[in-house]
Structure formats: C-alpha cells, structure tokens
C-alpha positions as CSV (number, residue, x, y, z in Angstrom):
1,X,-72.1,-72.0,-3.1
2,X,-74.7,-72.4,-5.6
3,X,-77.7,-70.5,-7.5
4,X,-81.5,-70.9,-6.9
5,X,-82.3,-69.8,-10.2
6,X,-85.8,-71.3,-10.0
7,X,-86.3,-69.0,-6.7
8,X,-85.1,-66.0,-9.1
9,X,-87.6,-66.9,-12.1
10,X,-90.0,-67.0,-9.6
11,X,-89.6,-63.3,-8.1
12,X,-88.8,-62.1,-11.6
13,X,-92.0,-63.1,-12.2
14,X,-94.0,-62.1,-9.2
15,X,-92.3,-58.5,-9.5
16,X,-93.3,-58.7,-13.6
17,X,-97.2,-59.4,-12.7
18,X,-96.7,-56.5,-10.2
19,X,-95.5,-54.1,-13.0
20,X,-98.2,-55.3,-15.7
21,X,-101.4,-54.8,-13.2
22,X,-99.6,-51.0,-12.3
23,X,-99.2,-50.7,-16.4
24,X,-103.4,-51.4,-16.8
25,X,-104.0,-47.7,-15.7
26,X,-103.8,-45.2,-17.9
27,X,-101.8,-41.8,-17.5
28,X,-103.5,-39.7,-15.5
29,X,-105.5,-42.0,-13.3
30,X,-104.7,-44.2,-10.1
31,X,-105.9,-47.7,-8.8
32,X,-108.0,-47.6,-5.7
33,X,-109.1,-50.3,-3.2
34,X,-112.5,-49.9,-2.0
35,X,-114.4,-52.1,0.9
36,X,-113.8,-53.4,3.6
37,X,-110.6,-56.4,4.4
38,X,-113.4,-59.8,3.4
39,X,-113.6,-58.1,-0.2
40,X,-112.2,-55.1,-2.1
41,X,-112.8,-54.4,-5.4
42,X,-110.3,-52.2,-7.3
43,X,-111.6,-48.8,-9.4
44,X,-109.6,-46.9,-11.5
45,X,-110.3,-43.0,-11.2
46,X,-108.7,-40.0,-12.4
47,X,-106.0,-38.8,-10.4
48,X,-107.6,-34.9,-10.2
49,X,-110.4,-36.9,-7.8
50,X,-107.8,-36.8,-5.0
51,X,-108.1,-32.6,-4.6
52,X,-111.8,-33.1,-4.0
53,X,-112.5,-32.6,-0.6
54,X,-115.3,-35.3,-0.1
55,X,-112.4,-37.4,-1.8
56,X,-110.3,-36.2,0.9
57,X,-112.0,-37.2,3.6
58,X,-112.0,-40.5,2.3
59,X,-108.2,-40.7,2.2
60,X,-108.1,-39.0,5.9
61,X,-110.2,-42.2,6.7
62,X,-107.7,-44.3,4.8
63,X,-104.7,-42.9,6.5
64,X,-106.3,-43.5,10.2
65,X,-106.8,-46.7,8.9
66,X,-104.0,-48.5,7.2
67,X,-101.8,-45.1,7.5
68,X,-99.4,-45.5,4.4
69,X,-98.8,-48.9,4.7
70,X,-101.8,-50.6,2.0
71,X,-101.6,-54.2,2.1
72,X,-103.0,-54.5,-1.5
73,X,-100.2,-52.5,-2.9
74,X,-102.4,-49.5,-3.7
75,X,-104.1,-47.2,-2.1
76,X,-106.8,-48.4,-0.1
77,X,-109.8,-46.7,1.1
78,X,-111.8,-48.2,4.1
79,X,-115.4,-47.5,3.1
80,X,-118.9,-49.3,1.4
81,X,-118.3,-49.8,-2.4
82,X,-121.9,-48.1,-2.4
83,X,-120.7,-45.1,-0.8
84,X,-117.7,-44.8,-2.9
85,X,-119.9,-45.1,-6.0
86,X,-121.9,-42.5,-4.8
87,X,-119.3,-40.2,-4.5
88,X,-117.5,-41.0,-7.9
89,X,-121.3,-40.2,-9.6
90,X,-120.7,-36.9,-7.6
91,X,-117.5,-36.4,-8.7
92,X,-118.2,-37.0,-12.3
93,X,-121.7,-34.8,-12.3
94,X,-119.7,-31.6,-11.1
95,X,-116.7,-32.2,-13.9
C-alpha cells in the first residue's frame, strides 16, 4: 500500500498552472474564450461588460451552446473573434 508521489507532483502542478493563468487577470475583469472549437483566443474584459445587453446576448448564445459546462475552463463564447471585437470597440466607445 504505497504512494505515487510523482502522480501527486504532477496534479499539484497541473492544478498550480491552473491557479497562475486565473491569477493573470486583474480584479475587476474576467477571462473570456472567443471563436469557434479549431481556435479560441482568450480576452480579458472588464467584468461590468457582462450587464450590457449586446454582451448578453452573447452569453445567451454561449449558454445554448456549451450551457455551463466550458471546456476551456472559462467562459466561452461561440462567436467570430471579429464580431467580438466589434462589440468590445462598442463597449469601450459608450464607457
């Protein structure tokens, strides 16, 4: 009745690169997924985007989609990066 420690270094470490990527956004803000399942590219916005209603449309796309399950650990949202760069320069014209 042994240890794997090596198999518990390992997930100490997959869990620590988890926590450090979540640490790289700032208070205030939230890591999105944008594009489609070939390639998403991650944004970081500022969480008061979410009220927005354009933005929230968005997320009703992303919860018909992936619902609240987001295979890339963070929220995902199903759309063109294009599109979603159109609506951040939105966004950040009317703040």
């Amino acid at each position: 009745m042994g240890f794997h420690l090596p198999r518990i270094v390992q997930l100490k470490r997959s869990f620590s690169n988890k926590n450090q990527a979540a640490s790289n956004v700032p208070k205030g803000y939230v890591a999105v997924y944008v594009g489609d399942e070939i390639q998403m590219k991650r944004f970081v916005i500022p969480v008061s985007y979410l009220n927005q209603p354009s933005f929230q449309e968005l997320l009703s796309q992303a919860e018909e989609e992936f619902g609240f399950d987001h295979p890339m650990g963070a929220l995902t949202i199903p759309c063109r990066e294009e599109a979603f760069l159109d609506l951040i320069s939105r966004l950040n014209a009317s703040r």
